[in-house]
C-alpha positions in Angstrom: 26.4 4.4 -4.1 26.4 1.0 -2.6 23.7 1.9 0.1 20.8 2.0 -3.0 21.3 -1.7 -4.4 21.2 -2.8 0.0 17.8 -0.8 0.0 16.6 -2.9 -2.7 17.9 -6.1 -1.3 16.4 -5.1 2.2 13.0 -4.0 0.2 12.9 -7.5 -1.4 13.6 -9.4 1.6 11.2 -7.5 3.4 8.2 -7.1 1.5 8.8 -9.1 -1.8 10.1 -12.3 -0.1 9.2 -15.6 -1.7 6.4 -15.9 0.6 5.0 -12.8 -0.1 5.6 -13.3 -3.9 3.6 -17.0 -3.3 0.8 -14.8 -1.5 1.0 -12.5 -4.6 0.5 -15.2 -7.3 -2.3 -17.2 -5.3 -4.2 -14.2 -5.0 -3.6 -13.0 -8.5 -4.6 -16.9 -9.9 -8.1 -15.9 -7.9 -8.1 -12.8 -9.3 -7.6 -13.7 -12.8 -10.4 -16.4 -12.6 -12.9 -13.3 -12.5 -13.8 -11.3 -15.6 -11.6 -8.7 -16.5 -12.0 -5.2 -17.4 -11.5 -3.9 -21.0 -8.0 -2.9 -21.8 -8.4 0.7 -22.5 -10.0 0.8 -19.0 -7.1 -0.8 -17.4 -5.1 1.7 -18.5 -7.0 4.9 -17.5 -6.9 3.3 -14.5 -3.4 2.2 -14.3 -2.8 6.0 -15.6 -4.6 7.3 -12.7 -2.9 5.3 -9.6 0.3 7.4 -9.3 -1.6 11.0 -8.9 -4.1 9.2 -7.1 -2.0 7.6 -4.9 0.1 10.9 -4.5 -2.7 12.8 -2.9 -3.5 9.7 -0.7 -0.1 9.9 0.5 -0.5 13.6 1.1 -3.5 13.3 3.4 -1.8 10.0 5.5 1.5 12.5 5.8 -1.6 14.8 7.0 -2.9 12.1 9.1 0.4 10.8 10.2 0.8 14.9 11.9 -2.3 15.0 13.0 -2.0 11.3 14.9 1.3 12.7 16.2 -0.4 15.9 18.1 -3.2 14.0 19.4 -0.5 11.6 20.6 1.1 14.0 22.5 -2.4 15.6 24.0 -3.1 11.6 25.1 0.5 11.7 27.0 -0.4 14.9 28.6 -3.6 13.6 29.8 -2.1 10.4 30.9 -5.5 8.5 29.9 -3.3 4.8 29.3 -6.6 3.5 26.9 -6.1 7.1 25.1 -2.5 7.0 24.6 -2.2 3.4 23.6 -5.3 4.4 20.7 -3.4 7.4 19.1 0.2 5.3 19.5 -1.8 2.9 17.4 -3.4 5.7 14.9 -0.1 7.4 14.8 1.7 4.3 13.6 -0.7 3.4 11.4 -1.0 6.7 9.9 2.7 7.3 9.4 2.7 3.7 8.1 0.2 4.6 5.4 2.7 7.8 4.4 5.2 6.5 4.2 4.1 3.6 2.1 2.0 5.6 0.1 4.5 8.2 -0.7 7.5 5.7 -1.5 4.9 4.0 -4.1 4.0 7.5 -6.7 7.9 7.4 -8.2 8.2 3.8 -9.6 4.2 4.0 -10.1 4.6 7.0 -12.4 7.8 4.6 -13.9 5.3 1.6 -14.0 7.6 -0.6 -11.9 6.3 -2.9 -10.1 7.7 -2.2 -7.0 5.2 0.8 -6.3 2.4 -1.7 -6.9 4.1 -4.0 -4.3 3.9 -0.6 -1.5 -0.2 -0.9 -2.8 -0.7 -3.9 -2.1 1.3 -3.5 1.6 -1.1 -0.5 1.9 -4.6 -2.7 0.9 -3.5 -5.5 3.2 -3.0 -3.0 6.1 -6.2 -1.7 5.1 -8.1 -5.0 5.2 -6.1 -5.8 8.7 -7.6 -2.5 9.9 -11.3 -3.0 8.7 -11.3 -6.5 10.1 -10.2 -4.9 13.5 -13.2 -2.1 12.8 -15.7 -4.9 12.4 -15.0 -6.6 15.3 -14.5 -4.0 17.4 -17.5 -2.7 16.1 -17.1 0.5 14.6 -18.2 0.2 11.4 -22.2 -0.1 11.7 -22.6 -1.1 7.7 -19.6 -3.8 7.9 -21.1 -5.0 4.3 -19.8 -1.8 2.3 -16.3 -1.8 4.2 -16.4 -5.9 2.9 -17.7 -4.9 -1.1 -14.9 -1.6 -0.9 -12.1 -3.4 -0.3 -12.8 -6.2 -2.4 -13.3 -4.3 -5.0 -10.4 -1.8 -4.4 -8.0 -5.2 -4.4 -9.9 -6.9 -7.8 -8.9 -3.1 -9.3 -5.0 -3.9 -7.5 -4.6 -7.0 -9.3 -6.5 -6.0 -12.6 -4.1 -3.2 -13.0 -0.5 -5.6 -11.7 0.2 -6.9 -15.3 0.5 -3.5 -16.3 3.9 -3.1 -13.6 7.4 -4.5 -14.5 10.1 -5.1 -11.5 12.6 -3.2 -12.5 16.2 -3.3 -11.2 19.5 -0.6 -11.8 22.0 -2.2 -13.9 25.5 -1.7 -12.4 27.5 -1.0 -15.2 25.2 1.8 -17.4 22.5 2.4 -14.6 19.4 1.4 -17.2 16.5 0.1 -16.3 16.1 -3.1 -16.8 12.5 -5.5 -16.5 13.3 -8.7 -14.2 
């Protein structure tokens, strides 16, 4: 019983520190300077997230076995550029499951800590595509660049509609923060 109140302490020191909270609001006062989108639309969208980010998370956990077998093909071959690329793909992959799957409970429950594992999963997504544009991958770097800005403008349209929500030790309620 005492191990799930340490998960959430350990969640919020990890990724809802004060600093990543200040990242949070700065963003959001950026976000909120642009026009929004009509209520009803919010939330369809908000709605939405949770199955769509369920059969996201199905396709990393996909991803994440896939990134494993080619991992272990690399460290058969013995190429050291090949293993250290699927180590990377791998982690990321399993990264992205992992996030993605933790976030579809409390999304479905409209706490805010699955939009918290979101935004984790856009900001490894824009770490990614800034590595694919330099490394030149991407050969239209523009629609990467107008994709994830819109995908985080839909993130932080769709935040208000998420309440941190805590277990209450005495009758085990939600309660908002």
């Amino acid at each position: 019983m005492k191990a799930r109140p340490q998960k959430k302490q350990l969640f919020k020191k990890v990724f809802a520190s004060r600093q990543v909270v200040s990242l949070i609001q700065a963003l959001d006062k950026i976000f909120g300077k642009l026009p929004h989108l009509p209520q009803k639309l919010i939330k369809i969208v908000s709605a939405i997230v949770p199955w769509t980010t369920l059969i996201l998370g199905l396709i990393s956990v996909v991803a994440a076995i896939s990134g494993f077998f080619f991992l272990v093909l690399s460290v058969i071959a013995w190429d050291t550029l090949f293993v250290l690329e699927n180590l990377g793909a791998f982690l990321l992959a399993l990264l992205a499951a992992l996030l993605t799957m933790k976030a579809v409970k409390p999304l479905r429950q409209r706490d805010a800590t699955g939009w918290i594992y979101l935004f984790w999963m856009q900001v490894m997504n824009i770490g990614y595509s800034i590595y694919d544009i330099i490394a030149g991958n991407i050969d239209q770097w523009w629609v990467t660049i107008i994709g994830l800005v819109v995908f985080t403008y839909l993130l932080f349209e769709i935040g208000p509609n998420y309440t941190y929500r805590e277990k209450s030790q005495p009758n085990n309620e939600l309660v908002a923060n």
